[in-house]
N, C-alpha and C positions, 0 to 999 in steps of 0.2 A: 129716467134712470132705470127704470124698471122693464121699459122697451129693450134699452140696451141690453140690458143682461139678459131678454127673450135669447133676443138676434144673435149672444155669442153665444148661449146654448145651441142655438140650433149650427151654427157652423159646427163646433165642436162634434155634433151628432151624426154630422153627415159622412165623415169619412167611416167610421163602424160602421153605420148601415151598408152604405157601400163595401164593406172590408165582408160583412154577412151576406150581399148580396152573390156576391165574388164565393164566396167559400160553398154556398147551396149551387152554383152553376159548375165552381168544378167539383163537387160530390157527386154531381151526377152525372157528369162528362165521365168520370173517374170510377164510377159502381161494374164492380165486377160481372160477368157473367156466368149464369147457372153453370154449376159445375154436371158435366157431361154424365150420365148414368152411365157406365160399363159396365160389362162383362165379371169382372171379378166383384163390384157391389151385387150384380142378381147372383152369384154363385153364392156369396156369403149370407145373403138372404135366404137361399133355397135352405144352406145347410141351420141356419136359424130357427127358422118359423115352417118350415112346408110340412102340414103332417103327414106324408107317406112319407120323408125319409123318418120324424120323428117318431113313426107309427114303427116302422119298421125297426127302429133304435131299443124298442120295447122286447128285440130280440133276442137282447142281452138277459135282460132280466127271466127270462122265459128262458133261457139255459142255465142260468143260475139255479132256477127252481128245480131243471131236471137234473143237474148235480146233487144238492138237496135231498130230490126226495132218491139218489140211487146211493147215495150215503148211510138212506135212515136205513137201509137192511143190514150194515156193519153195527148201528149202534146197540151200545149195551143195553139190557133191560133188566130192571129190578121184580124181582116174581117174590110175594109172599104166598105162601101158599098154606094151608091149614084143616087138617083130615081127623074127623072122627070116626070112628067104627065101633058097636055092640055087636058080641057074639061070644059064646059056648065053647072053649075050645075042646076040642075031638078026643087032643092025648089026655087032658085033664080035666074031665068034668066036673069034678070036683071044688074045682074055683071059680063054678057058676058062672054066671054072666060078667064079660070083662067091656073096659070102656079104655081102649088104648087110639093111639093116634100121634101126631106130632103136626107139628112146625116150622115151616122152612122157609129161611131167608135165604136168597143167594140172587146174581148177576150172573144174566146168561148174555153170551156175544158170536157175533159168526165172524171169524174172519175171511181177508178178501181170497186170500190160497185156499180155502174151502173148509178150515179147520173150523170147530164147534165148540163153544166149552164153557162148562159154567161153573160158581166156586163160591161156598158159602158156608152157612152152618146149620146144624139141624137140632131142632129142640123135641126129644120125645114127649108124649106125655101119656102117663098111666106107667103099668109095669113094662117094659123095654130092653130088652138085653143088644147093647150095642157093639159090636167086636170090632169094629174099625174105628181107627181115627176119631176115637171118642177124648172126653176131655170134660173139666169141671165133677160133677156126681155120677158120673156114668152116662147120663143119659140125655148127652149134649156131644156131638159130632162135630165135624171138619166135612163136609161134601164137596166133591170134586167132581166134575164130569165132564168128557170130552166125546166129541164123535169126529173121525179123521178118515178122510174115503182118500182109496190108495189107486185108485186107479181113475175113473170117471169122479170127476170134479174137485180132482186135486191142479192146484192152482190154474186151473180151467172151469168154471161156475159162470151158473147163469146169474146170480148176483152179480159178479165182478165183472161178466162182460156187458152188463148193464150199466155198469159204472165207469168203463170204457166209453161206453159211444155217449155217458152224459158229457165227459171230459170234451166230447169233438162237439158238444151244442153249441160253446160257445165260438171256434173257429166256422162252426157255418153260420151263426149269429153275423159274424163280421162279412162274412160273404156277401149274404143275403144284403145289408146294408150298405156293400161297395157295389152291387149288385143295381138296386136302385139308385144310388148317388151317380153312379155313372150313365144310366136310361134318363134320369130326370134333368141332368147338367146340359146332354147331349138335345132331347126336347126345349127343353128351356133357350139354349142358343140357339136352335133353329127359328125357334118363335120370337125371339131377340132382333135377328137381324131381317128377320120379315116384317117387324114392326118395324124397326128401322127404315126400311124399304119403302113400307108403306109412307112411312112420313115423308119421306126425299120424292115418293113420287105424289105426293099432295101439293108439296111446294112448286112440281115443276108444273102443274096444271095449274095452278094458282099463279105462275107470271106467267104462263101464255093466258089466261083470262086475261091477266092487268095490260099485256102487249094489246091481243086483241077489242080492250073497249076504249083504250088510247088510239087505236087504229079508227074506231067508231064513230070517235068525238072529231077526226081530224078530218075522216072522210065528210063526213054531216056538214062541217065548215065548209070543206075544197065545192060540196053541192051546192048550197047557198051561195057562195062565190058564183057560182055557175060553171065551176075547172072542170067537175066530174059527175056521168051521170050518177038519177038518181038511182039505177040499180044500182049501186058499187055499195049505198046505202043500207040496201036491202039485204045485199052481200056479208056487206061488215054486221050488220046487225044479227043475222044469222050464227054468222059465227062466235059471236060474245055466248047466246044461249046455247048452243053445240060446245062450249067449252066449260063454261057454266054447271052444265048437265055432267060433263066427263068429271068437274072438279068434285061436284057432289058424291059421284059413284067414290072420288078416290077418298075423300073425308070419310065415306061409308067404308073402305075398306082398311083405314087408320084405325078407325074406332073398333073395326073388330078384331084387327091383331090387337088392338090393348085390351080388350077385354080376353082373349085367349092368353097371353103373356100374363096378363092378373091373377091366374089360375096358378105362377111361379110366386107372385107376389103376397105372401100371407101378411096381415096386421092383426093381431087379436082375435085370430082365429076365424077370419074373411078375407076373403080374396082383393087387393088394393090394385088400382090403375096405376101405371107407371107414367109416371110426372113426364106431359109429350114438351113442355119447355130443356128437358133435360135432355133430347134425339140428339146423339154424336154423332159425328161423321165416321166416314167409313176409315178405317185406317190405312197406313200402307201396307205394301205388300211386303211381305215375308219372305225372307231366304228360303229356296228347296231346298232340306234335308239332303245331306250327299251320302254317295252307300256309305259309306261307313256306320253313317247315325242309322239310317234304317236297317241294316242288320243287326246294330246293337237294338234299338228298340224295339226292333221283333221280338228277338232275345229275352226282353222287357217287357212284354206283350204275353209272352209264354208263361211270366212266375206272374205279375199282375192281374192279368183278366181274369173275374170272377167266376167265368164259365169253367175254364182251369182248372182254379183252385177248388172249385165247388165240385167234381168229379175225383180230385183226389182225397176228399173228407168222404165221398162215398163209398172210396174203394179202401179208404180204411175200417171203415166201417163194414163193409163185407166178409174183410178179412178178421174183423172179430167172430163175423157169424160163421166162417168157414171155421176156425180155430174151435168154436164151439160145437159145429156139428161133426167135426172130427173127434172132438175127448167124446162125443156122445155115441160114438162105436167102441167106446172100450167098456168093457165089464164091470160094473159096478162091483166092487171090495171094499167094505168097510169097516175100519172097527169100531165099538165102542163102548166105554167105561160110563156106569151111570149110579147111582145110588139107588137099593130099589125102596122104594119109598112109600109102599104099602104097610099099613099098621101091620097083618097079618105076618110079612117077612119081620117086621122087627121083633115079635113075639118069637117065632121060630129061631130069631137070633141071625138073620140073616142082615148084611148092611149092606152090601154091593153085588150089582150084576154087569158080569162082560160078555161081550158078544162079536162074531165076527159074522157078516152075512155077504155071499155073494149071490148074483143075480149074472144072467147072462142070457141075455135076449135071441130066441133062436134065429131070428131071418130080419132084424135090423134094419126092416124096411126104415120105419120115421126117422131114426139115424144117414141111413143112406140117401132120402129122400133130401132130406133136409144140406147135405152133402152137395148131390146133384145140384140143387136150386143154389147155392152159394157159387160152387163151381161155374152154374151157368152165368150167373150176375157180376162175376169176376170177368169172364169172356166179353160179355157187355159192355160192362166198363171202359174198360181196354179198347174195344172200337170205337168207344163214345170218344173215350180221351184222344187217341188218332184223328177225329174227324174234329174235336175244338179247338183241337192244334191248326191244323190246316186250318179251319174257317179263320181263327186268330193271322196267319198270315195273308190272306187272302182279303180279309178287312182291312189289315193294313195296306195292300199293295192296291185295292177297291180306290181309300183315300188319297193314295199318292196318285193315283188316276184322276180322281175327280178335282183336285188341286189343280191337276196341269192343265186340264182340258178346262178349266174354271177361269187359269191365267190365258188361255190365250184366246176364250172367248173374250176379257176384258178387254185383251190388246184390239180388236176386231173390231168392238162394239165399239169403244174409242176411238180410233179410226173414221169408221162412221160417221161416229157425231161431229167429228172436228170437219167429214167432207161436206155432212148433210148443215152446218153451219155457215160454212164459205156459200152453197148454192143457197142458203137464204140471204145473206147479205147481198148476194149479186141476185137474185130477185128483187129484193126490195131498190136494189141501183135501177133495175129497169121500169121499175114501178116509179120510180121519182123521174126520170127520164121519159115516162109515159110511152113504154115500149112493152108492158105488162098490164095488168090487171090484179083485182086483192082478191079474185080466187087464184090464181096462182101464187101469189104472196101466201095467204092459208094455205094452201096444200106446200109448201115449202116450210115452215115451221109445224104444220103437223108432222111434215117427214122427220124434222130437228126433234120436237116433244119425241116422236115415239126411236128416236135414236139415242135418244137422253135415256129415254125408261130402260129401255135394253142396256144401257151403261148400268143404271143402277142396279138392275137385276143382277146381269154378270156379278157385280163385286156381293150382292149380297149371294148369290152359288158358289165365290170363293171362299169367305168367308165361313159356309156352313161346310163348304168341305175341308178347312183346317177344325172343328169344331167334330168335324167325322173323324178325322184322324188322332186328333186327343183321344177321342172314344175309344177308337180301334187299337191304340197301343197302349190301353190302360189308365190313363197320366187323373182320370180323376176316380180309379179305384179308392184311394188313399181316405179314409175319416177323420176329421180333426175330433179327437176326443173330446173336448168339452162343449161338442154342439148337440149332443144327444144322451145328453145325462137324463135316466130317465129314474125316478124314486123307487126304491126297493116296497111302499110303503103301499 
């Protein structure tokens, strides 16, 4: 009884085992393959972790600070201030030595039109005769004071036009950081599809290895038979190490575009290898841009390129410094209202002094000096920006060059390979017919290999010249804000 019941467990067992054997053969028939590394995961990498652009993102913060500190000359200040004096006075000697003095509180401010002015209260202390704006026992005041220039640094000041060009740190902030986002986008694809390259041409020298020691093992037999001499031997054998050696150099030069590409690739603040199970293929070919799009993106090349914009924050910039050395050939005229605030005036009974001063500089050289040099930097400008205009369309019509001539070396190099393929199969027909020999079979698939790599190159000089032309017409100017948050702290 107890046999039996073995014998129908184990029937019962064997179809589930079988049903698991079945399920681990198609999970593995059925496992996905690594998902392809492109072009838009190293771009969102770069803008992640790379620290020159991060480094660069610090730029923000760094024109925050010079807003900041061209603010702090608008802000108020609180001034106490506190005066004693002993003396004799002259009309009265008779009231011996006096001990007078006072007290003052008040908030002084500049504003940005150039106006000055402070406003508080003044507390005497001793005997005081106060005739203005007094209040409480006599001998507590209201002070007022202003200073107002009517000509030079009226709403033209070197405060305010320091507080101008803090305003333009942060639009070159942005610059500077479309600036390297687009050198580092354009580097990094370059070094992308040359790693790329490199891999595709490691593969192809890796199946002319596996062709050629198939060839070795077949020749070694047909000798032993006694079909072919034993050079043909010596021949094939040859060529296993002759391709061997080429496969080595190409492993050698896989490994050193991933470690150049690594230098795009940060992890925690180190440079990472890019995963060579993840090498895509090359894509297809892209539609040519027709005029229309290339004058509009010219167009679009003009307000986007960094270079551009980065000369027109210059020349507004100049044009504060000319605005300023221009108020600085006018006459200085000022007025102004102050409280005189010497113990000795308040004894006299004195509470306020006004004043008007002018100045007028005879021969205005540093004014004019200062003039010329703006004038001349504006002239500059002006031909700089002329000339990153052009190079802007020039770099674009560069890429639409190197596009074409990139497509139609493909077609060529294709070509090739498909003719240099037919005359090795019809080598290797006369080689099996015994109307050839396996050096000319080798020299017929070296011609194939090295028509193959010229295929691959062409598409990887396509490829970096759509990668020139993104450049050329701007398209990764553009910052995603929340990849270069950097702490005000």
């Amino acid at each position: 009884m107890k046999v039996l019941v073995f014998v129908v467990s184990c029937l019962l067992m064997l179809p589930v085992v079988g049903y698991t054997d079945q399920a681990k053969e198609l999970s593995a028939a059925t496992s996905l393959p690594p998902i392809q590394f492109g072009l838009e995961e190293l771009h969102s990498w770069i803008d992640r972790t790379h620290p020159l652009l991060r480094g660069a993102g610090a730029e923000k913060t760094i024109a925050k600070g010079k807003m900041l500190q061209a603010l702090g000359a608008f802000e108020p200040t609180l001034v106490n201030d506190t005066e004693l004096e002993r003396f004799i006075s002259s009309a009265d000697p008779s009231k011996g030595t006096q001990t007078v003095g006072f007290n003052d509180t008040l908030v002084e401010a500049l504003h940005p039109l150039g106006f000055r002015g402070s406003a508080g209260f003044h507390q005497a202390i001793g005997e005081a005769r106060i005739p203005d704006l007094s209040f409480g026992n006599g001998n507590q005041q209201v002070i007022l004071g202003g200073f107002l220039p009517l000509l030079r640094g009226l709403m033209i000041n070197p405060e305010r036009a320091e507080q101008q060009r803090s305003e333009l740190a942060s639009p070159r902030a942005e610059i500077k950081i479309a600036k390297t986002r687009q050198d580092l986008f354009l580097a990094a694809t370059h070094q992308y599809w040359d790693w790329v390259a490199a891999a595709k041409l490691l593969d192809v020298q890796k199946r002319a290895v596996a062709v050629a020691e198939d060839r070795y093992t077949l020749v070694q037999e047909l000798a032993n038979a006694g079909s072919v001499a034993v050079i043909d031997v010596t021949e094939a054998g040859q060529e296993v190490h002759r391709r061997r050696e080429v496969a080595i150099a190409a492993r050698r030069g896989l490994e050193q575009e991933a470690f150049k590409l690594s230098m795009f690739l940060w992890v925690n603040g180190s440079p990472s290898a890019p995963p060579l199970e993840r090498v895509p293929d090359f894509p297809v070919e892209r539609r040519m841009p027709t005029v229309d799009d290339v004058l509009s993106q010219k167009a679009r090349a003009l307000s986007e390129r960094p270079e551009v914009k980065e000369l027109e924050v210059e020349a507004k910039i100049n044009n504060i410094d000319l605005a300023l050395a221009k108020n600085n050939l006018l006459p200085s005229l000022n007025l102004e209202a102050a409280p005189a605030r010497s113990p000795e005036k308040f004894v006299l009974g004195l509470g306020y002094r006004f004043g008007v001063e002018l100045r007028v500089p005879l021969l205005q050289r540093r004014s004019r000096g200062e003039v010329l040099q703006a004038q001349g930097q504006a002239e500059r400008l002006v031909m700089a920006q002329q000339y990153r205009e052009n190079q802007v369309v020039v770099d674009v019509d560069n890429a639409l060059s190197a596009i074409e001539r990139a497509r139609e070396r493909m077609e060529e190099a294709s070509q090739a390979f498909r003719l240099a393929k037919l005359v090795e199969e019809g080598e290797r027909y006369r080689y099996s017919v015994g109307s050839s020999s396996v050096l000319f079979v080798n020299l017929r698939e070296r011609n194939t290999v090295d028509s193959e790599i010229q295929v691959i190159r062409a598409k990887a000089e396509y490829h970096k010249s759509l990668a020139l032309y993104q450049w050329a017409v701007g398209a990764w100017a553009k910052t995603p804000s929340d990849s270069l948050r950097v702490s005000d702290r």
